[in-house]
C-alpha positions as CSV (number, residue, x, y, z in Angstrom):
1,X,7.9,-28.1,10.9
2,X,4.4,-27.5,11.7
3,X,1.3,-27.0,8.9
4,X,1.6,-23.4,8.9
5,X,5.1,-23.1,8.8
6,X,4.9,-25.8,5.7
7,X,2.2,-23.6,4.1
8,X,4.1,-20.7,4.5
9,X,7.3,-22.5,2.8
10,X,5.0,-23.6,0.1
11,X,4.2,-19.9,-0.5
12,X,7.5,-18.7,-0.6
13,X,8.3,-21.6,-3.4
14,X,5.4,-20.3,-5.7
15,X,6.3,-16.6,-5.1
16,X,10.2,-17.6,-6.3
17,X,8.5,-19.1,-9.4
18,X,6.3,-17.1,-10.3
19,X,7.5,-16.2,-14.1
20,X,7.4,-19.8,-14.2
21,X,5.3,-22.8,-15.6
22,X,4.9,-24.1,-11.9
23,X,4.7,-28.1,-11.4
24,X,2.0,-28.0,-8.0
25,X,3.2,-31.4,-6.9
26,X,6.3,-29.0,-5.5
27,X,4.5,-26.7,-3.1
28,X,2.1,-29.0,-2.4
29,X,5.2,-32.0,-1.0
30,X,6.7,-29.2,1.1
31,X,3.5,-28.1,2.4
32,X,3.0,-32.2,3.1
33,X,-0.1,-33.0,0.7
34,X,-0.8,-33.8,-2.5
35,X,-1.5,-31.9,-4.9
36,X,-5.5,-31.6,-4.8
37,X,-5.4,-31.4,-0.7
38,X,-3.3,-28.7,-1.0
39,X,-5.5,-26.6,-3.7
40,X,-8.5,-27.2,-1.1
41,X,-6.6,-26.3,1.9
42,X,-5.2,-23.4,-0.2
43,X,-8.3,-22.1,-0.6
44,X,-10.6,-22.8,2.3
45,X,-7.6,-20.7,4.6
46,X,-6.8,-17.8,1.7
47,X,-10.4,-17.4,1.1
48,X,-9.5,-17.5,-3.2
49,X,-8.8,-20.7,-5.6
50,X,-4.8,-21.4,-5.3
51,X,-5.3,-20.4,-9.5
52,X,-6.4,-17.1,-8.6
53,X,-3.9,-16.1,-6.1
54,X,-1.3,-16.9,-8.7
55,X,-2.6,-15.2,-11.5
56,X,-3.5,-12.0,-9.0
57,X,0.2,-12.1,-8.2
58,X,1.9,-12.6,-11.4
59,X,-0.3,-9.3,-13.1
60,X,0.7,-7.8,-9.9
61,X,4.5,-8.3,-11.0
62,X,3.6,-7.4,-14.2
63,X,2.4,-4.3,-13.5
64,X,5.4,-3.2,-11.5
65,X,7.8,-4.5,-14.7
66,X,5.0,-2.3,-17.1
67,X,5.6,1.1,-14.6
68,X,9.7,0.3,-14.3
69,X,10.9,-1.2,-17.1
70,X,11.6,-0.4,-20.9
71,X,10.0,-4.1,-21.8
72,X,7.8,-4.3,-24.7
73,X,4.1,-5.2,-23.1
74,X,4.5,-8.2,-25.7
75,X,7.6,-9.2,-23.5
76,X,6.4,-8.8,-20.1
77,X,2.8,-10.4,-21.1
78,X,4.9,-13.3,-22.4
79,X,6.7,-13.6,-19.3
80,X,3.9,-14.0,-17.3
81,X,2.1,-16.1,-19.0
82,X,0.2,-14.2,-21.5
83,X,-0.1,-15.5,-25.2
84,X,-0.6,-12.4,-26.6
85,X,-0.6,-8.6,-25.9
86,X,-4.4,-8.3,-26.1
87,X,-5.3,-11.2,-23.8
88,X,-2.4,-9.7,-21.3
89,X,-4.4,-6.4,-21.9
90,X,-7.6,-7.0,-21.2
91,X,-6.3,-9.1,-17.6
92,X,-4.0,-6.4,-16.7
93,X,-7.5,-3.7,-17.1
94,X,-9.7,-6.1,-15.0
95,X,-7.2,-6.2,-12.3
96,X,-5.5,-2.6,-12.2
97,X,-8.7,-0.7,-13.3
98,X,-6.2,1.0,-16.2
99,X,-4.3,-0.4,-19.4
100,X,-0.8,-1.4,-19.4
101,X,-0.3,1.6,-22.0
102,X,-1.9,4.4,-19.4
103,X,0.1,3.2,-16.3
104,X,3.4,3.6,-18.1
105,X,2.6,6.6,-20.2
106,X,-0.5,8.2,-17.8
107,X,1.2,6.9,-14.5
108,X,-2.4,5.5,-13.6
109,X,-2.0,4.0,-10.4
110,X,-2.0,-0.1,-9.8
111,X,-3.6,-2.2,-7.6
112,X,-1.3,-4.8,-6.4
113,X,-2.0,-7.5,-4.3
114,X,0.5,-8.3,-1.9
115,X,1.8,-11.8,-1.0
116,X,0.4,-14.2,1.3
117,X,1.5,-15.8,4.5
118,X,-0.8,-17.8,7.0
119,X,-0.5,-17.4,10.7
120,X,-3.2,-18.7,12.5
121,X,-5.5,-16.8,9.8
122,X,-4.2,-15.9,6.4
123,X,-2.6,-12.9,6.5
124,X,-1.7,-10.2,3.6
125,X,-3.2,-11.0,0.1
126,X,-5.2,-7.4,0.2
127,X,-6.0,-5.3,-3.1
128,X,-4.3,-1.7,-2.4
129,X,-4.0,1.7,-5.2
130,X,-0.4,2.1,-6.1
131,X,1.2,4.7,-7.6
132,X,4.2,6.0,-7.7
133,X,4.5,9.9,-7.8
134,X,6.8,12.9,-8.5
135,X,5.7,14.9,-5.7
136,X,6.2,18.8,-5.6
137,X,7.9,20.6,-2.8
138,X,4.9,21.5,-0.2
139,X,4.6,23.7,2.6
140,X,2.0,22.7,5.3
141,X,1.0,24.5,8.4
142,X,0.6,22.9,11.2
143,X,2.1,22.0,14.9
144,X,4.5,20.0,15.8
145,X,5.2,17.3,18.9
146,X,8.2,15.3,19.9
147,X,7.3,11.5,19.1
148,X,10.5,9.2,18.6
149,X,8.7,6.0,20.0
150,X,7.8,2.7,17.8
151,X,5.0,2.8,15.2
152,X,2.8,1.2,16.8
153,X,3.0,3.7,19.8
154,X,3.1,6.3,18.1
155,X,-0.6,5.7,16.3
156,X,-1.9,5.4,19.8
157,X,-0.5,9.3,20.2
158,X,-1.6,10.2,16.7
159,X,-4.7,9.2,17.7
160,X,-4.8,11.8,20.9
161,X,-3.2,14.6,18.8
162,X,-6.4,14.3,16.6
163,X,-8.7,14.1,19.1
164,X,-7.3,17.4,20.1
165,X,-7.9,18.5,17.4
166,X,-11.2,18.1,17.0
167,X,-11.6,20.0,20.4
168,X,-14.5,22.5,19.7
169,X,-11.8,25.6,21.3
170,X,-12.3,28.9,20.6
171,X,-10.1,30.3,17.9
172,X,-9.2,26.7,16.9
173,X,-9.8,25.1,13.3
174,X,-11.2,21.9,13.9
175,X,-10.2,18.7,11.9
176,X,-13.3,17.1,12.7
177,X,-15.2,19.8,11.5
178,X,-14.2,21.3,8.3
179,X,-14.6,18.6,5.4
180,X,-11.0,18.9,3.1
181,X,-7.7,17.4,3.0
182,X,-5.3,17.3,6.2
183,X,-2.2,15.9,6.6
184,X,-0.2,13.6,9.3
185,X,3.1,14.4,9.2
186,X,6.0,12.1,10.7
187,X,9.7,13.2,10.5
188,X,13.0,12.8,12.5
189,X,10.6,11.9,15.6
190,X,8.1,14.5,15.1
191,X,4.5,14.4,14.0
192,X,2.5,17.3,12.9
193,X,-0.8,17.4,12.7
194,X,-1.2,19.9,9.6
195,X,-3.0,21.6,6.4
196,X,-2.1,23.2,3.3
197,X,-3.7,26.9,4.4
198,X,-2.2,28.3,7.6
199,X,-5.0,29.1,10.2
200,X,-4.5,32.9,10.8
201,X,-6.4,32.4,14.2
202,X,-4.0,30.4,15.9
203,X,-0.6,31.5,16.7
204,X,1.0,27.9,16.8
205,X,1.1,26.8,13.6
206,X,4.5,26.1,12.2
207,X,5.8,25.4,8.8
208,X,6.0,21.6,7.4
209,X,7.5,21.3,4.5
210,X,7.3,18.5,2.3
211,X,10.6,17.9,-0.6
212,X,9.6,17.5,-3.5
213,X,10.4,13.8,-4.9
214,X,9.4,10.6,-5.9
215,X,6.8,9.1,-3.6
216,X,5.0,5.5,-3.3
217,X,1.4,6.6,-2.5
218,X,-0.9,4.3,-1.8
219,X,-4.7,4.7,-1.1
220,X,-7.5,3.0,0.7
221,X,-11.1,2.4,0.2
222,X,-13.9,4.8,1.8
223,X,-14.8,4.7,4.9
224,X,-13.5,3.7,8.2
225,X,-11.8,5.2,11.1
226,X,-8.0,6.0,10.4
227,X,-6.7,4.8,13.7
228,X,-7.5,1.0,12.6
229,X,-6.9,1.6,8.8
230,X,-3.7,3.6,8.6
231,X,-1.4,1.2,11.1
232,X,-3.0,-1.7,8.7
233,X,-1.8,0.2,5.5
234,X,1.5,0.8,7.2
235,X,2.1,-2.8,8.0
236,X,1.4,-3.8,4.8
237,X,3.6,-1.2,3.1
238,X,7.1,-1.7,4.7
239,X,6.9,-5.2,5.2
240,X,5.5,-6.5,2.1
241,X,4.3,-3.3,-0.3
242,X,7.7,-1.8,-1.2
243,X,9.4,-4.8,-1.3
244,X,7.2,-6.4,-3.8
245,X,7.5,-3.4,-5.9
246,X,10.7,-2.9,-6.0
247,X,11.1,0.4,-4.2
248,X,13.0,1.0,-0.9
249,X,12.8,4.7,1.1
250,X,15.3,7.0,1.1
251,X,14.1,8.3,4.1
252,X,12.3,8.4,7.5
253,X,10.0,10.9,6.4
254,X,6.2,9.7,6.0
255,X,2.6,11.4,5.3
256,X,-0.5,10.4,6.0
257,X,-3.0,12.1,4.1
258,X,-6.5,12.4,5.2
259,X,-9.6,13.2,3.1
260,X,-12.2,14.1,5.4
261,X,-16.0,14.8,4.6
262,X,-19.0,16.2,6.9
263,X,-20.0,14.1,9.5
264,X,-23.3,13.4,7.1
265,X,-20.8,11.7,4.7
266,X,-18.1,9.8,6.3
267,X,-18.7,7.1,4.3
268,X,-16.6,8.9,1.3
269,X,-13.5,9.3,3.7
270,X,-10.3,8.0,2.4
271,X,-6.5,8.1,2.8
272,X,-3.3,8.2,1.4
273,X,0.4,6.8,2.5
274,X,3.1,8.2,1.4
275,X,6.4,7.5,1.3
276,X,9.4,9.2,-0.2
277,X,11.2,5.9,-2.5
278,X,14.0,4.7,-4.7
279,X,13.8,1.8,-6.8
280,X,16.0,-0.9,-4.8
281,X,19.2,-2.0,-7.3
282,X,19.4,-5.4,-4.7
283,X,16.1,-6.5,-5.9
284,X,16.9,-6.4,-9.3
């Protein structure tokens, strides 16, 4: 077994043990060091103290169990490590920008942070807004086009569908230039590239409409260009995202959500990911 696969290993250990009082020598002997190489080694590839990562993680799990489950928050702060409510409290605000109190009765969103693994660079680990949504039915206008290909191909042909739309055509409402909110729309091998007001100069527009439901939504930060940032936030949300919380879809449907500002302002852009979700009985 190589280093990284050993770091890797050493990983999966402390994520199995995380409600627990972890003894380091453990993940440090599978990883192949002792116990202070591994803490430095740790942290010179993850780019955060070994400590942190763990206690980023285990308020991470917490705040899934605080959003799920009927726990007392003296319970679940005890669980994961917390002597008391207050001191569990005041961590859970500094990490998930809300109290444990206003996710479960507000639905304020979290902000997990997603396991680790190292590849040749460490991988994963990111802060991303979580919430999880009960979403009314929506009807968007837009137009759509055949695309049953994989995802990463079919961002590449997102990518041209917007820059089609922000064609300056006559007659045509342009995506890149009209600040608001648009919406990508992938279902059942289709994408439509669409809005929540039909455009009564174009004669192609075509009803989208979105179930109503429960939905993961996750958010980035402002700024930066969605066809680097959106297959990022996908990666990150079916292979580690959902599984970490505890949700699995119920379907193939997904929306990216665009919040668009003048070309003066870009830096305020965002976006959204959602997915329509269950909470997964096997990973309880």
């Amino acid at each position: 077994m190589d280093q990284i696969d050993a770091l890797n290993k050493a990983v999966d250990y402390i994520e199995t043990h995380l409600a627990d009082d972890i003894d380091m020598a453990r993940p440090a002997r599978i990883a192949g060091c002792a116990p202070g190489s591994f803490a430095r080694l740790f942290s010179l590839l993850a780019g955060l103290p070994l400590g942190e990562y763990i206690r980023r993680r285990r308020l991470t799990r917490a705040g899934y169990e605080v959003r799920s489950a009927d726990a007392r928050v003296l319970d679940i702060a005890l669980r994961w490590g917390y002597d008391s409510a207050d001191a569990f409290t005041r961590a859970f605000a500094r990490q998930h920008g809300a109290t444990p109190t206003q996710v479960r009765r507000d639905g304020a969103p979290l902000h997990p942070f997603l396991p680790l693994s190292f590849h040749l660079t460490a991988k994963g680990a990111k802060d991303m807004v979580f919430a999880v949504e009960n979403k009314p039915e929506m009807a968007l206008c837009g137009m759509w086009t055949e695309m049953s290909c994989a995802p990463e191909a079919r961002f590449a042909r997102e990518h041209e569908l917007w820059a089609a739309e922000c064609e300056d055509l006559p007659g045509r409402v342009s995506a890149c230039g009209i600040p608001g909110v648009w919406f990508g729309v992938y279902h059942n091998g289709r994408y439509a590239v669409a809005r929540n007001a039909c455009d009564a100069a174009r004669d192609d527009t075509q009803i989208a409409v979105i179930p109503a439901g429960k939905y993961a939504v996750f958010t980035s930060e402002n700024g930066g260009f969605a066809g680097e940032i959106l297959p990022k936030m996908r990666e990150e949300i079916f292979q580690k995202a959902l599984g970490d919380a505890g949700y699995a879809p119920v379907s193939d449907l997904e929306i990216e959500v665009y919040h668009l500002f003048s070309r003066g302002e870009k830096e305020k852009r965002y976006y959204e990911y959602w997915v329509p979700v269950a909470l997964n009985v096997t990973s309880s």
